[in-house]
DRENKOL-858139 format. One record per atom (N, C-alpha, C): x, y, z. Coordinates in steps of 0.2 Angstrom, whole numbers, plus 5000, padded with zeros to 4 digits. Example, Ala and Ser with C-alpha at 12.3 -4.5 7.8 and 13.67 -1.06 7.14 Angstrom:
% residues 2
506649725039;506249785039;506649845039;506449895035;506849955036;506450005039;
% end
This chain:
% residues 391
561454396342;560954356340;561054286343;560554236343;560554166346;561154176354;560754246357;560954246364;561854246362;562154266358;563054256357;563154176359;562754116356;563154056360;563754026354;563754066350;564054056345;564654066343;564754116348;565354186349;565754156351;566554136345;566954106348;566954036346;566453986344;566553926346;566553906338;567053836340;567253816335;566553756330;566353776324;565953746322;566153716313;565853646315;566153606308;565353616304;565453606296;564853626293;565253576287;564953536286;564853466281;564653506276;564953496269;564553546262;564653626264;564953636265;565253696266;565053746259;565353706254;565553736249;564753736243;564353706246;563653696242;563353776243;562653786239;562253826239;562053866248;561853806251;561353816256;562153816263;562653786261;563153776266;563653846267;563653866259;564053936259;563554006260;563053996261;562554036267;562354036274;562453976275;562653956282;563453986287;563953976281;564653996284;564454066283;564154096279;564454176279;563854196287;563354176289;563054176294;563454166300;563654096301;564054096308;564854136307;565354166300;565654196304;565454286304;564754306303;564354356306;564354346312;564154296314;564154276323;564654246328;565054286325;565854266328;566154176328;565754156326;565954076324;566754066321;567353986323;567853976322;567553916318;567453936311;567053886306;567653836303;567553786302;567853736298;567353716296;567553706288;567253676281;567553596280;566953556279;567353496276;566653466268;567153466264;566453466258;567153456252;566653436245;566953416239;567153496237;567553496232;567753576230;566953576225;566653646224;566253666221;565953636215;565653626212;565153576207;565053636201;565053696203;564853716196;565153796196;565253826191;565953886190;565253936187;565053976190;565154016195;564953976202;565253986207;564553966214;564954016218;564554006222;564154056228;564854066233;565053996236;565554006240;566254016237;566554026232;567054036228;566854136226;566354146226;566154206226;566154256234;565954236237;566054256244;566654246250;566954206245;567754176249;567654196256;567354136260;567454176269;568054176273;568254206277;568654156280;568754116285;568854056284;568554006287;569253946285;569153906287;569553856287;569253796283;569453776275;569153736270;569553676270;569253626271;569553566271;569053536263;569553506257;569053466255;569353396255;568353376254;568753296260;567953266255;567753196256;567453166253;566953136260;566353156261;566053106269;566053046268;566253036262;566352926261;566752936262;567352966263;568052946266;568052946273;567952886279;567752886283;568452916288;569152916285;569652916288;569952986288;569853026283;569753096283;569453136287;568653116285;568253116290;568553146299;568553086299;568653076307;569353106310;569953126302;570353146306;570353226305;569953256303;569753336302;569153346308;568953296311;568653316315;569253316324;569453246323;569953236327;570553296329;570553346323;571153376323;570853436326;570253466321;569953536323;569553516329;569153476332;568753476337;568253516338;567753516331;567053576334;566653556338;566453596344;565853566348;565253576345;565053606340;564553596334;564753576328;564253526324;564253506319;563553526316;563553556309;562953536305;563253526298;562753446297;562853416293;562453436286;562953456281;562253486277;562653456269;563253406271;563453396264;562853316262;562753336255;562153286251;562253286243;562153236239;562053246234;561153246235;560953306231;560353346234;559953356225;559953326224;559653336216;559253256214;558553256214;558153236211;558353166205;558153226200;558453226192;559153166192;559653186196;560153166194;560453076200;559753076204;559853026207;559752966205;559152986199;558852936195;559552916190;559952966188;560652926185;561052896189;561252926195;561652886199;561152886205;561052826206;560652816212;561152766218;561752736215;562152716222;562452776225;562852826221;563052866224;562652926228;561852926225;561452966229;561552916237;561352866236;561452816243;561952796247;562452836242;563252806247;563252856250;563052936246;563452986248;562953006256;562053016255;561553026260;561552966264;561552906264;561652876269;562452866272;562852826269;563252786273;563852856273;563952906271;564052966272;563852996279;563153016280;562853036285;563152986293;563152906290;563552856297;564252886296;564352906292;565252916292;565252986296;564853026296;565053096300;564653086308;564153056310;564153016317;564552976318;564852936315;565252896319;566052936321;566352996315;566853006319;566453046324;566053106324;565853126330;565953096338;565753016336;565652986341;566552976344;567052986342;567552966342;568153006344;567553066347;567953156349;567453166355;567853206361;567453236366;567353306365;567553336359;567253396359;566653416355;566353356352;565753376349;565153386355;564653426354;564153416359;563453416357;563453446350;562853456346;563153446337;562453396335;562453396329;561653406326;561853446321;561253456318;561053416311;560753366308;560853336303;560053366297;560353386290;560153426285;559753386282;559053366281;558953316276;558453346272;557653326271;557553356265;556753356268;556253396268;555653386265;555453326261;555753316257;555653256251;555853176256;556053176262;556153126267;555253096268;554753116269;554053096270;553653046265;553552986267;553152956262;552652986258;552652996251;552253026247;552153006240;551452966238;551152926234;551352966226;551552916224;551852916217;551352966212;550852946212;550452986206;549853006209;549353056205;548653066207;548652996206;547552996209;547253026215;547553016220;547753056224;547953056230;547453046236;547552996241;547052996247;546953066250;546053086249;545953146251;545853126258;546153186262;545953186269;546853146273;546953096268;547453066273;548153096275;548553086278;549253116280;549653096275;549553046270;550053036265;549953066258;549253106257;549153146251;548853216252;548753226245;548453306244;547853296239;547553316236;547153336230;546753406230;546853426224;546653516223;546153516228;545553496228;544953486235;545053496242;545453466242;545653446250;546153506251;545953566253;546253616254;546453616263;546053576266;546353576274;546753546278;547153506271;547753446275;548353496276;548553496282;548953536284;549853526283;550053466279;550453486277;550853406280;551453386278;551753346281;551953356289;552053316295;552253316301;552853296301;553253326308;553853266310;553653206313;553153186312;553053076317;552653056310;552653066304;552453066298;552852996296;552852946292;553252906290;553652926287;554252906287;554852916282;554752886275;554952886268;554852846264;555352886257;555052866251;555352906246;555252886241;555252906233;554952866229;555452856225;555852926223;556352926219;556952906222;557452896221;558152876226;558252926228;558452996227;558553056231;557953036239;557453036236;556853056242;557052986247;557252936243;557252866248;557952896251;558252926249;558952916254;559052966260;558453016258;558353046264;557953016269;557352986266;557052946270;557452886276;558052886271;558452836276;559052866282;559052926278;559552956284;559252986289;558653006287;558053016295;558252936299;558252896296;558052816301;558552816305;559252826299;559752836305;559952886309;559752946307;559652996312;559352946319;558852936318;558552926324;558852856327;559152816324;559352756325;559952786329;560352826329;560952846332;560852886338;560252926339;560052956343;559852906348;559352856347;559152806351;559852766354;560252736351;560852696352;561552726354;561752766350;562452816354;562052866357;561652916355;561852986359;561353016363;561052956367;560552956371;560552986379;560353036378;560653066384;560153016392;559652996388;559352956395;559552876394;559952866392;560352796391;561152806392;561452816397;562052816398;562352746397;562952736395;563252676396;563252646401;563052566400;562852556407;563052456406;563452456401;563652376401;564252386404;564352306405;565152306411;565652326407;566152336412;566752366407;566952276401;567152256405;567252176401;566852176394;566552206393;566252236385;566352286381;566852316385;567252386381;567252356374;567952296375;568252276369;567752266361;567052236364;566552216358;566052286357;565952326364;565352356360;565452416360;565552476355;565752526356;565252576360;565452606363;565152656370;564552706369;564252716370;563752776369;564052836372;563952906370;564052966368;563353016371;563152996376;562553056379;562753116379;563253126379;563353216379;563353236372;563353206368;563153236361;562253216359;562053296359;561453286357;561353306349;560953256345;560653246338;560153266336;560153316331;559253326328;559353336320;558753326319;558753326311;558253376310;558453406303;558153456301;557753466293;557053466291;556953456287;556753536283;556953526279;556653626274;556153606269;556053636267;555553666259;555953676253;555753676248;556253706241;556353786244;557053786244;557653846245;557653876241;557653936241;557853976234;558354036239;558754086231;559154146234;559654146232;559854196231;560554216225;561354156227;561654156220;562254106223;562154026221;561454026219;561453946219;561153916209;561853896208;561953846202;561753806200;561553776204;561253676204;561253666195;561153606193;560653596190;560053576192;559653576186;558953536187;558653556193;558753636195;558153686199;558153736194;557253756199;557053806194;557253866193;557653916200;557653976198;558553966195;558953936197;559653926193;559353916187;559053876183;558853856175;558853936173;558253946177;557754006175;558454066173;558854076179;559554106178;559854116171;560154046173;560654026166;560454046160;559754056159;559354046152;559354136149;559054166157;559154246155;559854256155;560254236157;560954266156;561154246148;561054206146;561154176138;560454206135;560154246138;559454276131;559154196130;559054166133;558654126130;558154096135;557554056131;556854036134;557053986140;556953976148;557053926152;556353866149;556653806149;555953766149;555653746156;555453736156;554853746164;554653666163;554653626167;554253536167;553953556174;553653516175;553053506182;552653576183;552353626179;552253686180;551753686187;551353616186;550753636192;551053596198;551653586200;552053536206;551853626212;551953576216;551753646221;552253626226;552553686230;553153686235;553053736239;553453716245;553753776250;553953806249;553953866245;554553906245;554953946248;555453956249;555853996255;556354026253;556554086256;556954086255;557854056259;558254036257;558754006260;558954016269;558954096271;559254126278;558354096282;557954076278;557454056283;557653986286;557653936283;557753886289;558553886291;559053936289;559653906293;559253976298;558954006298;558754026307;558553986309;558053936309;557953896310;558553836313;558853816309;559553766312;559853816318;559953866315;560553906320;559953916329;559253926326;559053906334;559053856338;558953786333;559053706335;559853696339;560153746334;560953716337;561153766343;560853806343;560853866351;560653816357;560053786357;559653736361;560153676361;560453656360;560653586358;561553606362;561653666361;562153676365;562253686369;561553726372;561453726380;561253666383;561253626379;561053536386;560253546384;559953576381;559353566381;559053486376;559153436378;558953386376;558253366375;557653416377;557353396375;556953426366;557553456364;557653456357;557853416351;558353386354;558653336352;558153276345;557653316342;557253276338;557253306331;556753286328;556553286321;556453366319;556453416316;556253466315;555953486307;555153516306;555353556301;555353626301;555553636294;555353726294;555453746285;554653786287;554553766279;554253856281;553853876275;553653946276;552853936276;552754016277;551854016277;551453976273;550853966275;550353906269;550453966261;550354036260;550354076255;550854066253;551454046256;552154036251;552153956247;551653926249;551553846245;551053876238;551553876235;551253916228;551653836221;551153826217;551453796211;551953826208;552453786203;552953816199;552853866194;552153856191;551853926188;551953966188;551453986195;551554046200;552254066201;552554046203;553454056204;553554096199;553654056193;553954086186;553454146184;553054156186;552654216182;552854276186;552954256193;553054286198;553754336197;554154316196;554954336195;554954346188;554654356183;554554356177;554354436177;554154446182;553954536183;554554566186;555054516190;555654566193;556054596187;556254546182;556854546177;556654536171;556754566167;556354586159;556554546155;557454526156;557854466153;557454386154;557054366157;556854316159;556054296155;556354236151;555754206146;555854146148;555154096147;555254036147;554753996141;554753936143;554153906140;553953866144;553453856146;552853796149;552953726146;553253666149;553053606144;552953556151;552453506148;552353446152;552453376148;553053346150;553253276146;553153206152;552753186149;552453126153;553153066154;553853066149;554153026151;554753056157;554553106159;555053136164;555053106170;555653096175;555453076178;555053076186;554653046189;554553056195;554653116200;554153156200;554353186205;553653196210;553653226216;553053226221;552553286216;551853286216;551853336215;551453386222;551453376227;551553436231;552053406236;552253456240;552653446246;552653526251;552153496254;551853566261;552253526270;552453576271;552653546280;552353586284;551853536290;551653576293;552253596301;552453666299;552953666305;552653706311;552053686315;551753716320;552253706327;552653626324;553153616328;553653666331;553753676326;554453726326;554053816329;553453826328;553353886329;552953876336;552653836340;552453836347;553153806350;553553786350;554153746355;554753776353;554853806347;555653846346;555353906347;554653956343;554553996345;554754036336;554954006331;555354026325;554654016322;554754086317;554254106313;554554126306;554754136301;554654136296;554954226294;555154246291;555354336292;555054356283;555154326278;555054356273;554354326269;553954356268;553554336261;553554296257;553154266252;553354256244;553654296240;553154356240;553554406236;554154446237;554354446242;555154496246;555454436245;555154356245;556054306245;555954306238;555354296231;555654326225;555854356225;555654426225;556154466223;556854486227;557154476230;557754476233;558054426229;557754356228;558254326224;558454346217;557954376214;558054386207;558654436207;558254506214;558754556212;559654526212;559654456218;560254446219;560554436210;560354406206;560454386199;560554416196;560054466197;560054516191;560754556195;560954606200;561554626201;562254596198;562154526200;562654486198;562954486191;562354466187;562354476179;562454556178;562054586181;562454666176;562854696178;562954676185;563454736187;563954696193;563954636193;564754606195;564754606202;563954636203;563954656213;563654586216;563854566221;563854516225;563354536233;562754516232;562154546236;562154526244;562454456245;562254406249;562354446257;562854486258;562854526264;562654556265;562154606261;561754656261;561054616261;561054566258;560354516260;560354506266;561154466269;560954446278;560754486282;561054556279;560954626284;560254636284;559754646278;559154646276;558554606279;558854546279;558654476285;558554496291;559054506296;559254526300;558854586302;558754626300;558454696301;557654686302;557454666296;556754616296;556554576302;556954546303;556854506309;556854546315;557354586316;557054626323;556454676323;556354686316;555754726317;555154686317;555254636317;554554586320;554754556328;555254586330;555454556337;555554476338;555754436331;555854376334;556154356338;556254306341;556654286348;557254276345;557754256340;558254246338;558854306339;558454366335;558954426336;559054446342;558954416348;559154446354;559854406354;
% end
C-alpha cells in the first residue's frame, strides 16, 4: 500500500496514544513503519492504545515541553512527522480555554520548531479539525453564503480549503489558529521555493529556513470507530451508558456532521504524507477529507441508527438552551482531495455504524478487540473498489 514508501522508515506521531493516533500507529506498523510515539500517557482507562499495545517506541512527553520535544526528535530522527496530539474536545475547552490554546497552538510551534532543528525530517503532516472554518454562532444562517447553511439551502456544498479560518468556541478558535500557523511556517521556514537567501552575517539573528521539509495540514469530519473514550462524544457516551444499562442523554439532536469512520481520513493523511515524501511540493497545503454528502446525517439519525445494531443501547433526546455553543452544521467540501489525491472515501454510513457498534459491542460481551480485523476489512474494501492507495 501507498506504493511501500513507508517500509522501513522511521515515523514520529504526536498523540500517539489518543483515539484517532492509536489507529494511526496500528496502520503504519501494518506498513512496515519504525513508529515513535510522543503524546501524554492515556486520558481515560479503558482506551484503545493500552488495548492494542503496538510495538512501537512510546515516549511520554508533553508538546509544551518545547525541550523534550526537540530532544526526542533530535534523538529518533523521523523523516515523517504527523502531528495529531490536541486537546480535541468542545465541551471541555470552554472550562479550560488556556490550556485548549497552549496545547493547539503554542504546542503545534513547539513541534515545527524542533522539526526545523533536525535534517532528518522531510514531511509533516499537521492534524486540525473541520471545526477550524469560520462558522456563524446561531441560526439564521446566510443562505447561499460560504459561511452558512439553513434546512432550505440544500446546495451549499460544504466548507472549502481557501475558506476563512475562524472559531467560535476556543476548541474551534485554536484550530483556526493552528491553520494560520500552519500556513505561516510553511510561507517562512519550509518553503521550498524560498530558499535561504540572506547573507551569512545574519546567521547569528535570523534563524534559517528549512525547504526540504514539506508541510500540509489536514482537516476531517467527526470520527467515529471502536477504541474511543473521550468524553462529551456521542458514540463513547452512547457506549458508556449501554455498558451500565442505562439511558445516554443526547444534546444537539438536529446538529448535523460528517461522519466517518476513523481508517477514512488517516487514508487520506497516509496519501498526503506518501506525496510529501516523494518531494512532491506541490501538495504541501491545506487538505480536507470528510465522507459522502449521505454520510452528513444529524445526531438523530446517528442514534436511531445504531440503536438497531445493539439492543443494550437507550437514550433520551434533550435540548437545553444553556449548553454550550456548538456549530450546528459542519459539511466539507473535499472535491480537493478527490480530483488531486484521487482519495475517495471506502465505507458508507451504515457499514461505519455498524462496524463501530459491532467494535463495542464485541468489546463489552466478549473481551475481543476488533481493530485489526476492522483494518483488514478496510483494506479489503478498498481494493475491491481499486483505490489508488492499495497499490
Amino acid at each position: 500500500m501507498f506504493e511501500g514508501i513507508y517500509k522501513g522508515r522511521r515515523v514520529l506521531v504526536t498523540g500517539h496514544t489518543g483515539f484517532k493516533g492509536s489507529w494511526l500507529c496500528l496502520w503504519l506498523k501494518h506498513l512496515g513503519a519504525d513508529v515513535v510515539g510522543y503524546s501524554l500517557s492515556p486520558t481515560t482507562n479503558p482506551n484503545h492504545f493500552e488495548l492494542l499495545h503496538p510495538e512501537i517506541i512510546s515516549i511520554t512527553g508533553d508538546i509544551r515541553d518545547p525541550g523534550k520535544l526537540e530532544e526526542t526528535i533530535l534523538c529518533y530522527k523521523p523523516e515523517m512527522v504527523f502531528h495529531l496530539a490536541a486537546q480535541s474536545l468542545v465541551r471541555y475547552s470552554y472550562k479550560k480555554p488556556v490550556e485548549t490554546f497552549q496545547t493547539n497552538v503554542i504546542g503545534t510551534i513547539n513541534v515545527f520548531e524542533a522539526c526545523r532543528k533536525t535534517e532528518s525530517v522531510k514531511a509533516i503532516v499537521n492534524v486540525t479539525s473541520d471545526k477550524c472554518y469560520e462558522n456563524p454562532p446561531s441560526p439564521p444562517f446566510n443562505k447561499g453564503g460560504r459561511g452558512g447553511f439553513s434546512d432550505d439551502d440544500r446546495e451549499w456544498g460544504g466548507y472549502r480549503e481557501n475558506d476563512p479560518m475562524g472559531g467560535y468556541d476556543p476548541y474551534s478558535a485554536s484550530k483556526g489558529c493552528a491553520e494560520l500557523v500552519t500556513n505561516c511556517y510553511r510561507n517562512s521556514f519550509f518553503n521550498p521555493s524560498h530558499p535561504l537567501t540572506f547573507p551569512l552575517s545574519h546567521l547569528l539573528t535570523l534563524s534559517p529556513s528549512h525547504p526540504h521539509i514539506l508541510l500540509a495540514s489536514v482537516r476531517a469530519g467527526n470520527v467515529i470507530g471502536g477504541g474511543d473514550w473521550a468524553e462529551d462524544r456521542l458514540i463513547p457516551d452512547i457506549m458508556r451508558a449501554a455498558e451500565k444499562n442505562e439511558k445516554a442523554i443526547i444534546r444537539n439532536p438536529k446538529a448535523v456532521r460528517p461522519w466517518q469512520h476513523v481508517l477514512e481520513p488517516l487514508s487520506g493523511y497516509l496519501m498526503l504524507g506518501q506525496k510529501l515524501l516523494e518531494g512532491r511540493k506541490e501538495f504541501a497545503e491545506g487538505w480536507n477529507f470528510g465522507p459522502d454528502d449521505e454520510s452528513n446525517i444529524n445526531v438523530e439519525s446517528v442514534v436511531r441508527q445504531i440503536s438497531l445494531e445493539w439492543d443494550k443501547i437507550e437514550y433520551d433526546m434533550r435540548t437545553n438552551a444553556d449548553d454550550p455553543h456548538e456549530a450546528g452544521l459542519l459539511k466539507l467540501d473535499c472535491s480537493k482531495a478527490h480530483a488531486r489525491l484521487n482519495w475517495k472515501p471506502v465505507w458508507d454510513i451504515k457499514k461505519t455504524l455498524g462496524i463501530t457498534i459491532r467494535w463495542y459491542k464485541e468489546f463489552y460481551e466478549h473481551g475481543i478487540i476488533q481493530s485489526w480485523n476492522d483494518l483488514h476489512e478496510y483494506i479489503e474494501d478498498a481494493v475491491k473498489k481499486t483505490l489508488i492507495w492499495t497499490k
